[in-house]
C-alpha positions, 0 to 999 in steps of 0.5 A: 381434639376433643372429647364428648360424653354420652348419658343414655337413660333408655337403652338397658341400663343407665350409663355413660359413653366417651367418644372422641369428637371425630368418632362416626358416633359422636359426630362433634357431640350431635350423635350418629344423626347429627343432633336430630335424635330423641333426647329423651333417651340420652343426651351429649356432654362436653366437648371436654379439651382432653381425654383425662377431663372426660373421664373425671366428668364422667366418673362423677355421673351416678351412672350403673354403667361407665364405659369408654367407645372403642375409638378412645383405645384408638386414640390412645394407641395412636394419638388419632382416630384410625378409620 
């Protein structure tokens, strides 16, 4: 299991994003187009082995915004990512 977070400097204000590895979002760290997106809008950090290593990284990015996917909820409610 892993975990990768999202750094978008483009789209509204500058923030960051945890998703799960599995997330239909994430993709394993390449993004909804698997690695062929602009990445002068954002970049993908990690993988990060648990969930509470992601959320240290990303409290420590000078960010405006720190936010977490809704399959991290998932996640944590179930131990997996529900569809």
């Amino acid at each position: 299991m892993s975990f990768f977070i999202y750094e978008n400097w483009q789209a509204g204000p500058h923030k960051v994003v945890i998703h799960h590895g599995s997330c239909g979002h994430c993709n394993d760290g390449t993004g909804r187009s698997r690695g062929n997106y602009d990445r002068s809008h954002g970049d993908w950090r990690g993988p990060f082995s648990s969930l509470d290593e992601a959320r240290r990284t990303s409290a420590s990015i000078p960010v405006a915004v720190h936010n977490e996917c809704p399959c991290v909820g998932r996640f944590e409610s179930n131990g997996q990512i529900a569809p």
